[in-house]
Residue, then its C-alpha position, 0 to 999 in steps of 0.5 A: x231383125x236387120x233392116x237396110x236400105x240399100x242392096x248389099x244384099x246379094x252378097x251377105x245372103x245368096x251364100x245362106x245356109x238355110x232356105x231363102x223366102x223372098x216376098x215382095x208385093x210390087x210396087x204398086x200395092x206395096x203400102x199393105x204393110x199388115x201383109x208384110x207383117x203377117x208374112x213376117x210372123x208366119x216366118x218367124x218360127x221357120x228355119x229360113x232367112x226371110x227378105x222382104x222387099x218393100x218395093x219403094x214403100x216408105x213404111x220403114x218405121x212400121x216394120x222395124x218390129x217385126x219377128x224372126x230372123x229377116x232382112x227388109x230392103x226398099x228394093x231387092x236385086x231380084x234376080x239375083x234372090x231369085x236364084x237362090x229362093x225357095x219360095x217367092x212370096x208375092x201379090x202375083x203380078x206377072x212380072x214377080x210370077x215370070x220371074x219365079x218361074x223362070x228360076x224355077x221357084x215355087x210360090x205363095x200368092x197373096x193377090x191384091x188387085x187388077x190381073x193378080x187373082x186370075x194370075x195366083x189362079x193359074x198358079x194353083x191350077x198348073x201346082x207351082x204355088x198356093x194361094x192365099x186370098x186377101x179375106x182369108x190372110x192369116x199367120x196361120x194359113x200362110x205358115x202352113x202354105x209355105x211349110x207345104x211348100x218346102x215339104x212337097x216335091x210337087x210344086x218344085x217339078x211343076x215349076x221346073x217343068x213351066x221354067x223349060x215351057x219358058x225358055x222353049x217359048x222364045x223369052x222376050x226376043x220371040x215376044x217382041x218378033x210376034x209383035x212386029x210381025x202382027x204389026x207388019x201384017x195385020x195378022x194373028x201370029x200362029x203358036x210355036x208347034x211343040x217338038 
């Protein structure tokens, strides 16, 4: 294991050879370090080079142990990862799931809270991700979660397919002009017709 605190990262791992997971849990419900473990030895057998970002969590001396081949930073440059990931790990807040998305990477769910269990839901219904729920963590159904998806072209073209809804739909330069115009005119913005 290689543990860093700082993130010179982007350098030493986006030119990896073998597939990059990432896994973040936020940085809000990041102090469940058992779920960064069970991530980790569900890893530790894979060909793949694992980087988990802690989110700001100090629990740095609880994870010096782990198994397998992985790199564990406070924070990680996101986008940058996201770029090369294969898969992204996540607890499914919508900022990680629009991200992995818009890279086109498909994605594990481990919801924790709030908006996150109708989030990982959409994730398995539109096919761009599985889920694992929180009573139901385990090495073994995490392992066979991600093996499932690097094998199955599946979650991939589906991802790859929300990635150009995304880009269609405007990005953050249509949201903020909806918002204006529903704050200008007190009325409800009609969607985008489909081309």
């Amino acid at each position: 294991m290689v543990f860093l605190l700082s993130n010179k990262i982007t350098s030493i791992f986006l030119g990896a050879r073998c597939e990059l997971i990432y896994a973040s849990l936020g940085t809000l419900q990041n102090g469940q370090h058992y779920i960064f473990r069970c991530i980790a030895e569900a890893c530790a057998d894979l060909d793949v080079q694992l980087i988990i970002s802690l989110g700001g969590s100090n629990c740095s001396e609880l994870l010096e142990q782990m198994p397998g081949s992985l790199l564990i930073v406070n924070y990680a440059p996101q986008l940058e990862l996201l770029k090369k990931a294969t898969i992204t790990i996540t607890h499914a807040g919508l900022n990680t799931v629009l991200e992995s998305l818009t890279n086109s990477v498909p994605m594990l769910a481990i919801p924790i809270a709030n908006d996150q269990l109708g989030i990982a839901a959409r994730l398995a219904w539109t096919e761009v991700g599985e889920v694992v729920q929180l009573p139901q963590l385990s090495v073994l159904r995490l392992r066979t979660a991600i093996q499932r998806l690097m094998t199955e072209d599946l979650y991939k073209k589906n991802a790859s397919k929300l990635q150009a809804a995304i880009r269609r739909a405007g990005g953050v330069i249509r949201a903020a002009d909806i918002v204006e115009q529903v704050v200008n005119t007190g009325k409800p913005v009609p969607p985008l017709v489909k081309e």
